[in-house]
C-alpha positions as CSV (number, residue, x, y, z in Angstrom):
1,X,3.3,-17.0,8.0
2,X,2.1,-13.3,7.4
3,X,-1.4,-13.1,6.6
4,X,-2.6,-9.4,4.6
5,X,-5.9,-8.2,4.4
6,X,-6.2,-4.9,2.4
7,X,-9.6,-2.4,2.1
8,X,-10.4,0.6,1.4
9,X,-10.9,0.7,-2.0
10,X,-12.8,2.5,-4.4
11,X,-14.7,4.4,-6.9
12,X,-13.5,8.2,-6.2
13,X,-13.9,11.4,-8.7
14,X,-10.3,13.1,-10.0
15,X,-8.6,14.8,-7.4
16,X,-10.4,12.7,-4.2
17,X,-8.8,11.2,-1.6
18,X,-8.7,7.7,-0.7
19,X,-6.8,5.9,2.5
20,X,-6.0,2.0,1.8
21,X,-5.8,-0.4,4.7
22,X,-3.6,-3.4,5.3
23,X,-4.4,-5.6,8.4
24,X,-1.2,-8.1,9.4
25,X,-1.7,-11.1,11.5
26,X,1.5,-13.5,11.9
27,X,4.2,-11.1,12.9
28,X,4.2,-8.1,14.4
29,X,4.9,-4.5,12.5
30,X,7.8,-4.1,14.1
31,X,9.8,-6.7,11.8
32,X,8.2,-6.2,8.6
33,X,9.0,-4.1,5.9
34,X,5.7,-3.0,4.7
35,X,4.8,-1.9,0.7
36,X,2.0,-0.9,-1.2
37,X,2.6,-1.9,-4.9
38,X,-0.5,-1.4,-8.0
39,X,-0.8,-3.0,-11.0
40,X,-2.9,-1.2,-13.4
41,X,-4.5,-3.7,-16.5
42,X,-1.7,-4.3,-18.9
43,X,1.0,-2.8,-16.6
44,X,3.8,-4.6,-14.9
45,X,3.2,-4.3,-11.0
46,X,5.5,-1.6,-9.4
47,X,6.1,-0.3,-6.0
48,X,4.0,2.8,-5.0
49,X,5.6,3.3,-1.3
50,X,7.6,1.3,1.5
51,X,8.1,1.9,4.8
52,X,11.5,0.1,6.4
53,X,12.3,-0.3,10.0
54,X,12.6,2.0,11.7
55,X,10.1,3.8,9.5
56,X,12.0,4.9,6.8
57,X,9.9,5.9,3.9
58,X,10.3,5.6,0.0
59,X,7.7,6.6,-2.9
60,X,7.5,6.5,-6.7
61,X,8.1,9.8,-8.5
62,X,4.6,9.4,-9.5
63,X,2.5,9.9,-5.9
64,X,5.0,11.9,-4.2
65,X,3.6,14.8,-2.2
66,X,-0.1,12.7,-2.7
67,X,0.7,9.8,-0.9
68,X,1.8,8.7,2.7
69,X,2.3,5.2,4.1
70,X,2.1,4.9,7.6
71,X,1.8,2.1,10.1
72,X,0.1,1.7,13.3
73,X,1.9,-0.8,15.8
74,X,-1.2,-0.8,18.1
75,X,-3.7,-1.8,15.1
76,X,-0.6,-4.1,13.5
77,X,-2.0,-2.0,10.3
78,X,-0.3,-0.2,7.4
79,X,-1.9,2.4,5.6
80,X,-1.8,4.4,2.5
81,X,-3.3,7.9,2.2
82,X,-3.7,9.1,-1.4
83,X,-4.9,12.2,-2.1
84,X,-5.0,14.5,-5.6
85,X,-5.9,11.4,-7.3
86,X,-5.3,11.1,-10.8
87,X,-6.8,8.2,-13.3
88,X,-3.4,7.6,-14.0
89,X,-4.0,6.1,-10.6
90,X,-6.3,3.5,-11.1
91,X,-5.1,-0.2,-10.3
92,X,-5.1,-2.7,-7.9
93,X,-2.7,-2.0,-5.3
94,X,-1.3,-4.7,-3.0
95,X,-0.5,-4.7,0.7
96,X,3.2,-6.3,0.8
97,X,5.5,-8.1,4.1
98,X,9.0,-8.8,4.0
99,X,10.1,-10.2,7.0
100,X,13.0,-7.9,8.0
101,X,17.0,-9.8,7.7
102,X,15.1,-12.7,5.3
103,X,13.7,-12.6,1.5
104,X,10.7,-13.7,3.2
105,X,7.4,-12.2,1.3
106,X,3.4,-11.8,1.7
107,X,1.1,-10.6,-0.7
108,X,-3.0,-9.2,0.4
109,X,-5.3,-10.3,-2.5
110,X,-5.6,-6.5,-3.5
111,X,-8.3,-3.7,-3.4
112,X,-9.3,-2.3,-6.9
113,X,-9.0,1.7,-7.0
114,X,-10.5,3.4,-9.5
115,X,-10.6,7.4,-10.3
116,X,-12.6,8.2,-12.8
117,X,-15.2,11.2,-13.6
């Protein structure tokens, strides 16, 4: 079982930068594809960036050039770095596991961000 536990959140002004945490406990990083995903109030939930073994990286049209996901194997943590945010950003964003080879899943409970003037 994969345990998330995201922070980082916030109240930040238009064109502020924010960095997202996700703490894993229950696997290591090193088998888990890793995913920040928002979900922004009567929006369906969408991916905002993965990271794959061996840290292969996608993002959404939407954040590229702003944001970076990253993981740290020493901290077992993933991150996201957003910067030049927009309030088209604002959601809760979710730390996400797959367990790599399965259809296995973990969800965090979500950090709020909000960017607003």
């Amino acid at each position: 079982q994969v345990q998330l536990v995201e922070s980082g959140g916030g109240l930040v002004q238009p064109g502020g930068s924010l960095r997202l945490s996700c703490a894993v406990s229950g696997k290591n990083l090193n088998i888990l594809t890793m995913a920040w995903y928002r979900q922004a109030p009567g929006k369906q939930r969408e991916l905002v960036a993965r990271i794959s073994i061996p840290d292969i990286t996608e993002y959404a049209d939407s954040v590229k050039g702003r944001f970076t996901i990253a993981r740290d194997y020493a901290k077992n943590t993933v991150y996201l770095q957003m910067i030049s945010l927009k309030p088209e950003d604002t959601a809760v964003y979710y730390c996400n596991a797959r367990l790599i080879l399965t259809a296995l899943t973990s969800w965090g409970q979500g950090t709020q961000v909000t960017v607003s003037s």
